[in-house]
TORTI-387596 format. One record per residue: residue number from 1; x, z, y of N, C-alpha, C in turn. Coordinates in steps of 0.1 Angstrom, whole numbers, m for minus. Atoms other than C-alpha are relative to their C-alpha. Layout:
N
NUM,X,Z,Y,X,Z,Y,X,Z,Y;
...
END
This chain:
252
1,m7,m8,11,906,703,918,m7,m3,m13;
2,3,4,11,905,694,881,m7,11,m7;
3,2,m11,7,886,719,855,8,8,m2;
4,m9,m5,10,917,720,835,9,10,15;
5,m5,m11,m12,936,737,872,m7,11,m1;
6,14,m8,m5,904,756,877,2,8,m9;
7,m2,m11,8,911,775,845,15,5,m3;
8,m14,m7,0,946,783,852,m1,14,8;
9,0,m10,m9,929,806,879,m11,8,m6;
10,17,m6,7,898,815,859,12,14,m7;
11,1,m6,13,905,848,842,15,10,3;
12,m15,m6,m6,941,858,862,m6,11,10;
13,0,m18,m8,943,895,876,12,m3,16;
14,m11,m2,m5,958,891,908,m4,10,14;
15,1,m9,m8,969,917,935,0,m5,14;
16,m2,3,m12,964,913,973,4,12,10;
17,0,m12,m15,979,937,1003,m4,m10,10;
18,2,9,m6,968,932,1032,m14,m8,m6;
19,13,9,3,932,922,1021,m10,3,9;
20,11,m2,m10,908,936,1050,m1,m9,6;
21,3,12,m7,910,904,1062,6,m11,5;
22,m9,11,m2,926,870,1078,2,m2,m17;
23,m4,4,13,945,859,1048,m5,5,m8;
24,m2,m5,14,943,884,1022,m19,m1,m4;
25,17,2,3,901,885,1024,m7,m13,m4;
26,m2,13,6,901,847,1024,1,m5,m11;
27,m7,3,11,922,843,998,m5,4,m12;
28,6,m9,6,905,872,979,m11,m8,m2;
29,9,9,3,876,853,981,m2,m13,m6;
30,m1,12,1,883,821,972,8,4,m14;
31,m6,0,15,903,831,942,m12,7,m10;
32,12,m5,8,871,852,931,m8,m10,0;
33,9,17,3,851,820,935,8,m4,m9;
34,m3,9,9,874,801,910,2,11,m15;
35,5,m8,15,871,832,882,11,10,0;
36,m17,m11,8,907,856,890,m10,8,1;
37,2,m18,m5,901,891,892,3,3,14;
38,m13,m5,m12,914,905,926,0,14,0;
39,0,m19,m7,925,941,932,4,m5,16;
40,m1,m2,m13,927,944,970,5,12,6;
41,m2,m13,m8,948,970,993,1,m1,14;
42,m2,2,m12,949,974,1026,m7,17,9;
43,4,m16,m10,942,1009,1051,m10,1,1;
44,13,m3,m2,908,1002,1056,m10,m1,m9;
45,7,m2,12,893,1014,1027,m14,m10,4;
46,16,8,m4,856,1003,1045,m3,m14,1;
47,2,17,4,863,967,1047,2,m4,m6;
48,m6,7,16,879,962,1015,m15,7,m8;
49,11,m6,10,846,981,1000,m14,m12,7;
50,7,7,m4,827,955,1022,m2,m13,m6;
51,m4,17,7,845,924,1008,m5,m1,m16;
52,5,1,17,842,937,971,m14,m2,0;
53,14,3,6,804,942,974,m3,m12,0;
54,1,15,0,804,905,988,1,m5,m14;
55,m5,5,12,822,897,960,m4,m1,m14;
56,3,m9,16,808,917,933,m15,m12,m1;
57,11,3,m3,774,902,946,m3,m12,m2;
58,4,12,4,781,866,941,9,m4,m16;
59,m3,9,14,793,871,905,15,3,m3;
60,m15,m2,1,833,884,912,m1,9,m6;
61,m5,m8,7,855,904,896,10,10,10;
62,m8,m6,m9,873,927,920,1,20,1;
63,m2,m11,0,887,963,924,10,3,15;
64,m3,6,m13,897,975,958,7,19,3;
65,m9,m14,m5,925,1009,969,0,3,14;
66,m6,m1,m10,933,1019,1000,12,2,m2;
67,m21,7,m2,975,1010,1007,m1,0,11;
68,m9,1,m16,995,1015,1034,11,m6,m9;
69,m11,4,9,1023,993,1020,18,6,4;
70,m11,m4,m3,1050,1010,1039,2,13,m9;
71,m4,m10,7,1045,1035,1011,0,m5,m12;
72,0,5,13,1058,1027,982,m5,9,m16;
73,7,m6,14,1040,1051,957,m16,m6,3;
74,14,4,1,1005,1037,974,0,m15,m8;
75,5,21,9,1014,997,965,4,4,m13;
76,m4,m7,12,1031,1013,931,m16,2,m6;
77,11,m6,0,996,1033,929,m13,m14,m3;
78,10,10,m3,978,998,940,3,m12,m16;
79,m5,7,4,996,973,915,m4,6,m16;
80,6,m10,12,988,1001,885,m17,0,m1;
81,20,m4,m3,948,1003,895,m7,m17,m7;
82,4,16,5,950,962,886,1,m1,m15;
83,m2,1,12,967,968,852,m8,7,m6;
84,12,m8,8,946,997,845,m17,m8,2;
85,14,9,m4,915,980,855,m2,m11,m7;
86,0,20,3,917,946,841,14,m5,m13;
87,m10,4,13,947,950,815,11,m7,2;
88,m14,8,0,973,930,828,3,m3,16;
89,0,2,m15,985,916,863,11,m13,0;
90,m12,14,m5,998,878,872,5,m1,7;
91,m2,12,m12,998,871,904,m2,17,6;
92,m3,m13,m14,1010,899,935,4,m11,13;
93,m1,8,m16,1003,884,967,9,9,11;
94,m1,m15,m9,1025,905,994,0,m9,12;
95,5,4,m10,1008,896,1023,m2,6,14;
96,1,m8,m14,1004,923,1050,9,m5,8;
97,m3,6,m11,1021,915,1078,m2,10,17;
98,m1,m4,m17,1030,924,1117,6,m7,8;
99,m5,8,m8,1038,903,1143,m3,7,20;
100,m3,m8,m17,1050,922,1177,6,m9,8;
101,m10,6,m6,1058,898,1202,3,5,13;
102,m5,m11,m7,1081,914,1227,17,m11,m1;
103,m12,1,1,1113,903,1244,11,13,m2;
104,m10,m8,4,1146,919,1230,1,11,9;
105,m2,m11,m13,1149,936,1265,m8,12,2;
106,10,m14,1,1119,957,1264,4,12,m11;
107,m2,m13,14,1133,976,1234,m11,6,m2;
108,13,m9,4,1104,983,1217,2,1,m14;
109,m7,m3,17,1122,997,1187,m9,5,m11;
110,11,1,9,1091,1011,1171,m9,m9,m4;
111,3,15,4,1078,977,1168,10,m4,m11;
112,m8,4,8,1111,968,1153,m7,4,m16;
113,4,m9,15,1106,996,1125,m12,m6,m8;
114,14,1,13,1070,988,1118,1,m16,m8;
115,m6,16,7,1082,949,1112,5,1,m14;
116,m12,0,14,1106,957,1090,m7,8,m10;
117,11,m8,6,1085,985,1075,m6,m8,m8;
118,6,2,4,1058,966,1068,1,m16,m6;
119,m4,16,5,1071,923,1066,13,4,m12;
120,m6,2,12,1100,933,1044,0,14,m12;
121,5,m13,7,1101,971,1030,m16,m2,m8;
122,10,0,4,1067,964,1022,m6,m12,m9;
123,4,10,8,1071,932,1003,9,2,m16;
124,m13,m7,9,1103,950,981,m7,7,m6;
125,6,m9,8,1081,976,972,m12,m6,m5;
126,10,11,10,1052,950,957,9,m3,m11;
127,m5,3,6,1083,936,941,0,15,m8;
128,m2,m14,3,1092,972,929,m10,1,m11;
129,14,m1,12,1058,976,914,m1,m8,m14;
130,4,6,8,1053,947,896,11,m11,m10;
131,m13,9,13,1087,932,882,1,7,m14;
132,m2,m8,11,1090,958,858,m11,m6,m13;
133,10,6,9,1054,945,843,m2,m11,m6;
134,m2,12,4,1059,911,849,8,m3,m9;
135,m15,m3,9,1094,917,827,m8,m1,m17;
136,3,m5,12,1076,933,799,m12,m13,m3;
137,14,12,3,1043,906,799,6,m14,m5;
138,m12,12,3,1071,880,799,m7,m13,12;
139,11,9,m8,1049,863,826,m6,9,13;
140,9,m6,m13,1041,867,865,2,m10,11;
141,m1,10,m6,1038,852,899,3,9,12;
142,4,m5,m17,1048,864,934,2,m10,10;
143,4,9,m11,1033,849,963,5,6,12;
144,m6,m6,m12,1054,855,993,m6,m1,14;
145,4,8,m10,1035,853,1028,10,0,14;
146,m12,3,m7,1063,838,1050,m2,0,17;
147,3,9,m9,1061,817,1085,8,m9,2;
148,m14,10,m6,1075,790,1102,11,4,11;
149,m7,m4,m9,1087,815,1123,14,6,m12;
150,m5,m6,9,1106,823,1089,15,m16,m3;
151,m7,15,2,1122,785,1092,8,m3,11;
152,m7,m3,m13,1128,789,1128,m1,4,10;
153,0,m15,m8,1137,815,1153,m12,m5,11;
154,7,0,m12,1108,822,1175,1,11,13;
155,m4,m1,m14,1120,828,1208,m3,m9,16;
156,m1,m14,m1,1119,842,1234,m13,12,m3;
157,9,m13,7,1097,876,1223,m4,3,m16;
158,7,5,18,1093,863,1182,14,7,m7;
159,m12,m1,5,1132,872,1176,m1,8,m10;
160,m3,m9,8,1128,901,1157,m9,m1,m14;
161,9,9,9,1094,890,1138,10,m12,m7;
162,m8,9,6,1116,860,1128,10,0,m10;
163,m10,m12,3,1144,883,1119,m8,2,m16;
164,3,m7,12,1123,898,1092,m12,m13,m10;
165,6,14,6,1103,861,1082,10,m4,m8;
166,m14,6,8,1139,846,1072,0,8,m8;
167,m2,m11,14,1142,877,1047,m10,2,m8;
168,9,0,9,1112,872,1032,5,m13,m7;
169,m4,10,5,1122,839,1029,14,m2,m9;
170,m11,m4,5,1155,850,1015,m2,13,m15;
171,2,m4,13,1145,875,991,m8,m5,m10;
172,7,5,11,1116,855,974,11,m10,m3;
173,m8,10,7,1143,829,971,9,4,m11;
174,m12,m13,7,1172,853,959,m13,3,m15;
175,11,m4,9,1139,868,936,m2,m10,m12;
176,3,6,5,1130,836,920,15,m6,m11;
177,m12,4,4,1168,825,913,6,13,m9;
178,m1,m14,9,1171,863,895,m8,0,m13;
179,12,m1,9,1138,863,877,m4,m16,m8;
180,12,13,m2,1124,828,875,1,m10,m12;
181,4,10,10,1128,817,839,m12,2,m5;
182,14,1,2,1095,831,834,m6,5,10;
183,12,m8,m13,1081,849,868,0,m13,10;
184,1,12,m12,1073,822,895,2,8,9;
185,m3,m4,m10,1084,831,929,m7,m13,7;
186,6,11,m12,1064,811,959,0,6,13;
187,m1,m4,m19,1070,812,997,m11,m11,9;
188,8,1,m11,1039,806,1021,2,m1,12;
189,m2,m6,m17,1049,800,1055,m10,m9,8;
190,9,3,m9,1022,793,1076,3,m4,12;
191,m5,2,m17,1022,780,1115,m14,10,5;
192,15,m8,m7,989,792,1134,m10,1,m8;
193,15,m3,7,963,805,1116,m9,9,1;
194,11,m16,m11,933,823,1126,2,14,m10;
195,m3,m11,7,939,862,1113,2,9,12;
196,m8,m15,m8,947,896,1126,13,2,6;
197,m16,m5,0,982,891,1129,1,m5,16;
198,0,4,m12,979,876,1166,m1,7,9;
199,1,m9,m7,967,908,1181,8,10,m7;
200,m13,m8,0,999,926,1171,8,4,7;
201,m9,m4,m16,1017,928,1204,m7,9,4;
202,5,m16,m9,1014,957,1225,4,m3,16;
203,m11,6,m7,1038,941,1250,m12,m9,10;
204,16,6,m9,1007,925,1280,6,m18,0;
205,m1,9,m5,1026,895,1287,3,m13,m14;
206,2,6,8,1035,887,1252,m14,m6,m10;
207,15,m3,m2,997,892,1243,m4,m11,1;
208,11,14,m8,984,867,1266,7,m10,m8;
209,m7,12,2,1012,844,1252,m8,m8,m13;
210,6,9,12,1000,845,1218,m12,2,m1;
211,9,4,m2,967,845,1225,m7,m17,6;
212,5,14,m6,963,811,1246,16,m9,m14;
213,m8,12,17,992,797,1213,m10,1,m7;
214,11,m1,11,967,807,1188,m14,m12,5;
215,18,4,m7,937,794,1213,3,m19,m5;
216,m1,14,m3,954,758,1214,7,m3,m13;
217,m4,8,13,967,753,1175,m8,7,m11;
218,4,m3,10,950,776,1151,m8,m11,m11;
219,9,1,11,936,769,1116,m8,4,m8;
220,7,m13,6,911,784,1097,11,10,m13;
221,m8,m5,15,925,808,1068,m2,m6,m12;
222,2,2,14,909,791,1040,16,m13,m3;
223,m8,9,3,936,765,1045,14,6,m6;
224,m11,m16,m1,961,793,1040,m5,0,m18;
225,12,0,13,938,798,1006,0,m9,m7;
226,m4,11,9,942,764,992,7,m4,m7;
227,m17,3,5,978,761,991,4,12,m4;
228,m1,m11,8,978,799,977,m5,m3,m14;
229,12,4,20,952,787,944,12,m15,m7;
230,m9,11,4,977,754,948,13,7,m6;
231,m14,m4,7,1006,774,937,m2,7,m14;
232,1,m7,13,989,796,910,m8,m5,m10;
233,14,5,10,965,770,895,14,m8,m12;
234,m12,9,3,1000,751,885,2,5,m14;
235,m3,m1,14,1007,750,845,16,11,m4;
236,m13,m5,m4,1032,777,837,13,0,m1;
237,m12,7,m1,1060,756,834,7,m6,16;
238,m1,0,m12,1057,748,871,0,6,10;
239,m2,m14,m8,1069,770,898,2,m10,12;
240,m3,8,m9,1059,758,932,3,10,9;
241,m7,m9,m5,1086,776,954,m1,3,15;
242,0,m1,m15,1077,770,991,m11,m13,6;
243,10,4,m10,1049,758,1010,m4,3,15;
244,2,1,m14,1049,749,1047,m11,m7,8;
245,11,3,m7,1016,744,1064,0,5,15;
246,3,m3,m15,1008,740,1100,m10,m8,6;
247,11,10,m3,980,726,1119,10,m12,7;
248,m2,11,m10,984,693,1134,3,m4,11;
249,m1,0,m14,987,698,1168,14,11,2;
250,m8,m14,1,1011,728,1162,17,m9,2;
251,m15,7,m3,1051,714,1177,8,11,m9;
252,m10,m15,5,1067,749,1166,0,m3,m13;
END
């Protein structure tokens, strides 16, 4: 990475849900190493208060809420704590995430809900928060976190996870094509990556499944974190709109 990138991130306020960890703690970190700010939300107040002292400790800039993103006055709440704090806000990562894998048959319709809940409801209400600001600054960035399960249906037990991937990938597109003479819109879709989201089934047999998938492709997160700084380090005439990462070994 050049200086002149390195200070495209130096000095940028950006928001992360979803930051106790996997991705969003990663990322959080790795953008505080190159000089952003991060505000952080996520449910567990105690590990996001763990990550900031990290943070705080080697020199970051960071501020940290508790969010449940399925509530849209907490990320509203979360997205305001960045501007009040730090004066302004670039970059909104909406990152949280659920991945229930379960075939259709079981009907495990409260899975459904919290998917949708939390992969799309909960990336609308980030939008919610921060278009308004980005509008008026004349300047912002949303980082979408997708998958490849967002590119192609993962079945059987992924269907509905998938279901709500393609709409992420559909509204940041839709988003960017609305907004995007000055807001960047970027879509993340990941293949296996080590994180929390793997132990999201409830379902025993889906479980094991993505347990021994994960065992035999994963990547670490920071890789996840490179191609996140790769989209926001970018001059702001360039809007990089979609990034597909997968490990090596990964067929899916």
């Amino acid at each position: 990475m050049t200086s002149v990138l390195a200070n495209n991130i130096s000095g940028k306020v950006v928001v992360i849900t979803g930051g106790s960890s996997g991705l969003g703690e990663t990322t959080a970190r790795h953008l505080a190493s190159l000089g952003a700010s991060v505000v952080l939300g996520a449910r567990r107040i105690d590990k996001l208060e763990a990550i900031a002292a990290d943070i705080r400790t080697a020199g970051g800039k960071v501020a940290v809420q508790a969010t449940d993103v399925t509530s849209q006055d907490e990320v509203k709440a979360l997205v305001n704590l960045a501007q009040e704090r730090f004066g302004k806000v670039d970059v909104v990562i909406n990152n949280a995430g659920l991945m229930a894998i379960a075939p259709l048959a079981e009907i495990r319709v409260d899975e459904w809900d919290r998917m949708i809940d939390i992969n799309v409801k909960g990336l609308l209400y980030g939008v919610a928060a921060a278009l308004p600001i980005f509008q008026e600054q004349g300047s912002g960035h949303f980082i979408n976190i997708s998958s490849v399960a967002g590119i192609k249906v993962f079945s059987p037990g992924g269907t509905v996870y998938s279901g709500t991937k393609f709409a992420v990938r559909a509204i940041a597109e839709g988003l960017r094509h609305e907004v995007g003479g000055k807001i960047r819109s970027t879509i993340i879709s990941p293949g296996a990556v080590e994180s929390e989201l793997k132990h999201g089934s409830s379902d025993a047999q889906g479980a094991a499944f993505v347990k021994d998938f994960y065992q035999q492709n994963e990547i670490p997160s920071e890789s996840v974190a490179r191609a996140i700084a790769y989209a926001i380090e970018q001059p702001a005439d360039v809007d990089i709109n979609e990034i597909v990462l997968r490990p090596t070994v990964q067929e899916f």
